[in-house]
C-alpha positions in Angstrom: 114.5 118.2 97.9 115.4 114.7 96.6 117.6 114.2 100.0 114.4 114.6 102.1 111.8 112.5 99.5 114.5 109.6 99.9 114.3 110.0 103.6 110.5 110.4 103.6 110.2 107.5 101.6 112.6 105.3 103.6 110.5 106.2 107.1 107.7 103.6 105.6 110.2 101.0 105.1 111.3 101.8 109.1 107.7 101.9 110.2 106.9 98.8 108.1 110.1 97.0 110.0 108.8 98.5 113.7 105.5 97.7 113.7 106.4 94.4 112.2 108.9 93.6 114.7 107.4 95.1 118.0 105.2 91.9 119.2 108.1 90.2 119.9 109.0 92.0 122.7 105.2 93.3 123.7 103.9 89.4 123.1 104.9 88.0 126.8 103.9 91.0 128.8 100.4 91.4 126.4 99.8 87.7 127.2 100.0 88.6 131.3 97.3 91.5 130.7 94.8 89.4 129.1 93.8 86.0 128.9 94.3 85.0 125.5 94.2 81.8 124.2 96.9 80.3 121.8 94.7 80.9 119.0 94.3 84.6 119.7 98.1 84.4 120.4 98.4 84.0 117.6 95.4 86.2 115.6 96.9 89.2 117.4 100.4 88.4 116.0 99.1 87.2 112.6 96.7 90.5 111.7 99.5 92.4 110.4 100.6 90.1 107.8 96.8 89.8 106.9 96.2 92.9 106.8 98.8 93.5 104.8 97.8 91.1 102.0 94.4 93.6 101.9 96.9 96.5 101.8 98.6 95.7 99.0 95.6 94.9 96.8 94.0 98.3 97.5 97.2 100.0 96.5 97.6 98.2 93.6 93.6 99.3 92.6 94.6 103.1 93.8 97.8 104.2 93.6 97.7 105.2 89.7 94.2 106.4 90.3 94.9 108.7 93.5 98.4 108.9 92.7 101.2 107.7 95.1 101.7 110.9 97.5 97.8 110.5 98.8 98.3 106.5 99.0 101.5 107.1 101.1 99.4 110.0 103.1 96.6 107.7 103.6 99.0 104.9 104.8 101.3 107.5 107.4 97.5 108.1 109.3 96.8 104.7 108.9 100.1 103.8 110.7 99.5 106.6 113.5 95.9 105.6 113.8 97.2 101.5 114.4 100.0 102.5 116.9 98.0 104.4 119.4 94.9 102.2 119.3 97.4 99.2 119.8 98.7 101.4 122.6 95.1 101.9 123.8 93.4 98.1 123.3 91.4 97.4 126.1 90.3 93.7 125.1 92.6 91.4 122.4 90.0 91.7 120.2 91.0 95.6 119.9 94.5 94.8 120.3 94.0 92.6 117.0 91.7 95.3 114.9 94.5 97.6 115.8 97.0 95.7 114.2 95.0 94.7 111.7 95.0 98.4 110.3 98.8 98.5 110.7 98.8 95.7 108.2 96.8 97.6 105.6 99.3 100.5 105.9 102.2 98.3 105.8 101.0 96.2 102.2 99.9 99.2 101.0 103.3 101.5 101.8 105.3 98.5 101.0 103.8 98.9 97.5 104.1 102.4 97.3 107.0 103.6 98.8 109.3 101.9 96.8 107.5 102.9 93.4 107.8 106.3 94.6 111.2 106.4 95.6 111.9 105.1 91.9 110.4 107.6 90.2 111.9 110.6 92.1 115.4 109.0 92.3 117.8 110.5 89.2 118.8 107.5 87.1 122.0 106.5 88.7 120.9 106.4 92.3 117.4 104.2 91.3 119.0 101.4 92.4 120.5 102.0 95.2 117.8 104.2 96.5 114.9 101.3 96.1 117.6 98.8 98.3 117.6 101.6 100.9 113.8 101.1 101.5 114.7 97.4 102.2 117.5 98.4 104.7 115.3 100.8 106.2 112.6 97.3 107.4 115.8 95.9 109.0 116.7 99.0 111.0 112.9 99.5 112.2 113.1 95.6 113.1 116.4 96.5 115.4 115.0 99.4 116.7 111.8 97.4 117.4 113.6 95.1 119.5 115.8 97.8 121.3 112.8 99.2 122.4 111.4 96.1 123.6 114.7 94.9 125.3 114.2 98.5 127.0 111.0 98.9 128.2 110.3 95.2 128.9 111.7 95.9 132.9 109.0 98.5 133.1 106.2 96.0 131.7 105.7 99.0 129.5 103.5 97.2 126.3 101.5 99.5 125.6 104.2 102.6 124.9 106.0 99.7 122.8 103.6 99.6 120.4 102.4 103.3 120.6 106.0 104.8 119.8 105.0 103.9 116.0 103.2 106.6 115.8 106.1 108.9 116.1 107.4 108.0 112.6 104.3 108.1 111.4 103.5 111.7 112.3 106.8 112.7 110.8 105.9 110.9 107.5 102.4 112.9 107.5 103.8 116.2 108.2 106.3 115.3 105.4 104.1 114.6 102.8 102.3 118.1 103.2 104.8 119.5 101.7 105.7 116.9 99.4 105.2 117.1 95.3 104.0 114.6 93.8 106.2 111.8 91.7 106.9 113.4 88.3 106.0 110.3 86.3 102.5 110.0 88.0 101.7 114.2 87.0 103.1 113.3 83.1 101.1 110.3 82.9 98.0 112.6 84.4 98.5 115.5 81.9 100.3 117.8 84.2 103.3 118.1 82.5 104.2 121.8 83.4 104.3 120.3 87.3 106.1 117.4 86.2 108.6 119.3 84.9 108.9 121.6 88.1 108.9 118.8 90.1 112.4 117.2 88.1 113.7 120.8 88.1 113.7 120.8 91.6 114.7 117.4 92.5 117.6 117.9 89.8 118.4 121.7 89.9 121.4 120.9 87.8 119.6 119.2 84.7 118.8 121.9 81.8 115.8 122.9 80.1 116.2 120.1 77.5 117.6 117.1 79.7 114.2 117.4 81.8 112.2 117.7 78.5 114.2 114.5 77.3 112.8 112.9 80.8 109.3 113.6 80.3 109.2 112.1 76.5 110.8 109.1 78.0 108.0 108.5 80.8 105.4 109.7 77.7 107.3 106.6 76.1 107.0 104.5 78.5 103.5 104.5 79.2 102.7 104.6 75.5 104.7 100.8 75.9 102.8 99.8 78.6 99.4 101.0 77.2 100.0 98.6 74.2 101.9 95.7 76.4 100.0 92.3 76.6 97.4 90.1 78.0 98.0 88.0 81.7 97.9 85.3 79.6 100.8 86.3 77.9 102.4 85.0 81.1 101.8 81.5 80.4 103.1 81.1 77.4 105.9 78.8 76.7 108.3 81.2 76.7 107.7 83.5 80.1 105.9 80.4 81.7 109.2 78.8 83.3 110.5 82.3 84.7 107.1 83.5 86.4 106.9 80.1 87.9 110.3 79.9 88.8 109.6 83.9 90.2 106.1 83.1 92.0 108.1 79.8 93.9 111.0 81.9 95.2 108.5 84.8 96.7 106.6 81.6 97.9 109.4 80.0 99.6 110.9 83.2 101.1 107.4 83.5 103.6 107.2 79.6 104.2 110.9 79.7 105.0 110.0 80.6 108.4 111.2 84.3 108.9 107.7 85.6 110.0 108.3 82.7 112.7 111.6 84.3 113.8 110.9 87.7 113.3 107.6 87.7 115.5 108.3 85.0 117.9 112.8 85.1 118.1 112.5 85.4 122.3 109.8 82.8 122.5 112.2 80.8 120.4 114.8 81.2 122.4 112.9 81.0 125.6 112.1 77.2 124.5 115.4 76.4 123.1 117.1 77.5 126.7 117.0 80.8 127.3 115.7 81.7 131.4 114.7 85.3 131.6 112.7 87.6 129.2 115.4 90.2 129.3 118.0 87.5 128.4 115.4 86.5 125.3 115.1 90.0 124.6 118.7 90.8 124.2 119.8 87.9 122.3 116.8 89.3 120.0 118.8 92.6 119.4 121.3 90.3 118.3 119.4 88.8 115.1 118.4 92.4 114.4 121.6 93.6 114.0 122.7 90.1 112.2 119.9 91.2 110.0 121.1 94.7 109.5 124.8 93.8 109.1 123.7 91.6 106.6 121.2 93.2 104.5 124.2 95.8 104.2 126.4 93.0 102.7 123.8 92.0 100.1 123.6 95.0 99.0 127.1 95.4 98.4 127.4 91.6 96.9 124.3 90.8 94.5 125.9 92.1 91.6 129.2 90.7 91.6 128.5 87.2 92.2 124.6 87.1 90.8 121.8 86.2 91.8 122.3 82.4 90.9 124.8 81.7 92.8 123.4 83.3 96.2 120.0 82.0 95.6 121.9 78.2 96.3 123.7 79.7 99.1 120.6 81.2 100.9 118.4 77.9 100.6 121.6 75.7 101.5 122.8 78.0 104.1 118.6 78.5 105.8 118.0 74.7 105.7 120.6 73.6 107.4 120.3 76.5 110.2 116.9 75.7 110.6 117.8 72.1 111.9 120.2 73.3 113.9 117.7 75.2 115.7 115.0 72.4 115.7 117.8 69.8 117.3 118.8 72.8 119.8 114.8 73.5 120.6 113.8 69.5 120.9 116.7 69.9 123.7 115.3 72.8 125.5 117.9 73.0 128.0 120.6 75.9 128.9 123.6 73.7 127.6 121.8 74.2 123.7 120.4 77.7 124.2 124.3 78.9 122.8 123.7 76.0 119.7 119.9 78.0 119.4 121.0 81.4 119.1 123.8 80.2 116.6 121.1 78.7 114.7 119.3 81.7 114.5 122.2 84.2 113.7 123.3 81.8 111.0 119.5 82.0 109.5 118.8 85.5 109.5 122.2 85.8 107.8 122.1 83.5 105.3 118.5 85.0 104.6 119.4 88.6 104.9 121.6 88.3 102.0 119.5 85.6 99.8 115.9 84.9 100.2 115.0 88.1 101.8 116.2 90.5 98.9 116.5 88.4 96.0 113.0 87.3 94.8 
């Protein structure tokens, strides 16, 4: 039971990475079946990360209310629905609303996902089991690119963007026979399925140890009930650490890796690189750089803190980021190799900095 809520769980964070990572591959060959400006370029990239902003606000409004297995169903047929009407968009306009609902589903699961994975994972794999969710975006950004880098000689867009759904129908028939998270059926007076639920997820815990579980979530939320105002979070004492914690999310999106992540072969194609397969390939690169990567920080954060790597990451991005710009403001072959450098170097230093530490 626990092994396949931890995989269910981790297929949002591989549908959040593919559906993220797919226009990079579907961009040039969407841009030769319609005529789309540079503005609607750019609308049709952008509607997932806008979407997603709308996503995450209705989860936060919901997922206590509904509870966080009809959140998570909502967003699987949110993310079939969005692939296969991207696959289907007959104008850019469609292409856009299409994507635009792959956003909500993303914020939303994004959200979610991660909250549920907490509150089903046993105490010493919590950790551990929340990272996987973050691993799980990288590999559906590698596969995204694979699949571009592989249908791309076909001209095949359209069944780019529409194999999404094929996680997503996995994650919907998955969550039929899902329970719900424990803590969610305490906190709603079903404490009898709560209990079930922990039984079966930790067959080997006895009749006391789950009862132990359940009056620490009763705990909990007795903490949280009585917890204090948003204003609290100005005070001189929190103020420095939520500004210091709202800058660092802040800087991780301006840093630029929506830029790489959604545009890496037009990159490329501009710092040097002839041929979209060429573009493609060196793509598949930077997603397995981020992989590799995401892998390490996982295994490093906590024995050289997060201090210490938070310096690295915004030393180490910077200074790949020029290198990039001086290889691009060159735009010939003899830089493309300095490009692609730049680029490994970046999603590196960000796989293991900016990207998980905030």
């Amino acid at each position: 039971m626990l092994i396949r809520l931890i995989a269910l769980a981790a297929l949002f964070g591989l549908l959040f990475g593919f559906d993220e990572g797919i226009i990079a591959g579907a961009l040039p060959l969407i841009t030769q079946t319609f005529t789309i400006s540079v503005v609607g370029e750019g609308f049709v990239t952008a509607a997932v990360p806008l979407g997603a902003v709308g996503g995450a606000i209705l989860a936060s409004l919901y997922v206590d209310k509904l509870g966080r297995k009809k959140v998570l169903f909502f967003c699987s047929l949110l993310f079939g629905i969005g692939a296969i009407g991207s696959g289907l968009a007959s104008s850019e306009t469609l292409l856009a609303v299409a994507r635009l609902l792959l956003g909500l589903a993303i914020g939303a699961s994004a959200m979610t996902a991660p909250m549920f994975l907490a509150e089903v994972s046993p105490d010493r794999y919590r950790g551990a089991m929340v990272s996987a969710f973050q691993l799980m975006i990288t590999i559906g950004i590698l596969g995204s690119y694979c699949v571009g880098f592989l249908l791309e000689p076909l001209g095949a867009w359209r069944w780019m963007l529409a194999l999404g759904a094929i996680p997503a129908v996995i994650t919907f028939l998955g969550l039929l026979r899902a329970p719900e998270s424990p803590r969610w059926l305490a906190a709603n007076g079903e404490v009898d399925e709560a209990q079930k639920v922990i039984s079966s997820i930790q067959p080997d815990l006895k009749e006391e140890e789950v009862d132990r579980i359940i009056s620490d979530i009763k705990k909990t939320q007795a903490s949280e009930a009585s917890s204090g105002s948003w204003n609290d979070l100005m005070s001189d004492r929190l103020r420095p650490v939520v500004s210091f914690a709202i800058i660092a999310f802040l800087l991780q999106q301006v840093s630029g890796i929506n830029a790489v992540i959604y545009y890496a072969p037009t990159i490329l194609k501009y710092a040097g690189f002839d041929g979209t397969s060429t573009q493609l390939l060196a793509t598949v690169g930077i997603g397995v750089v981020n992989v590799l990567m995401t892998v390490v920080a996982m295994m490093i954060v906590d024995k050289f803190g997060r201090r210490p790597l938070f310096i690295l990451g915004f030393a180490g991005t910077s200074l790949s980021l020029l290198v990039v710009a001086y290889a691009m403001s060159k735009g010939t072959p003899d830089f493309a190799a300095m490009a692609l450098i730049g680029l490994f170097a970046y999603i590196a230093f960000f796989a293991i900095s900016l990207g998980p530490l905030p």
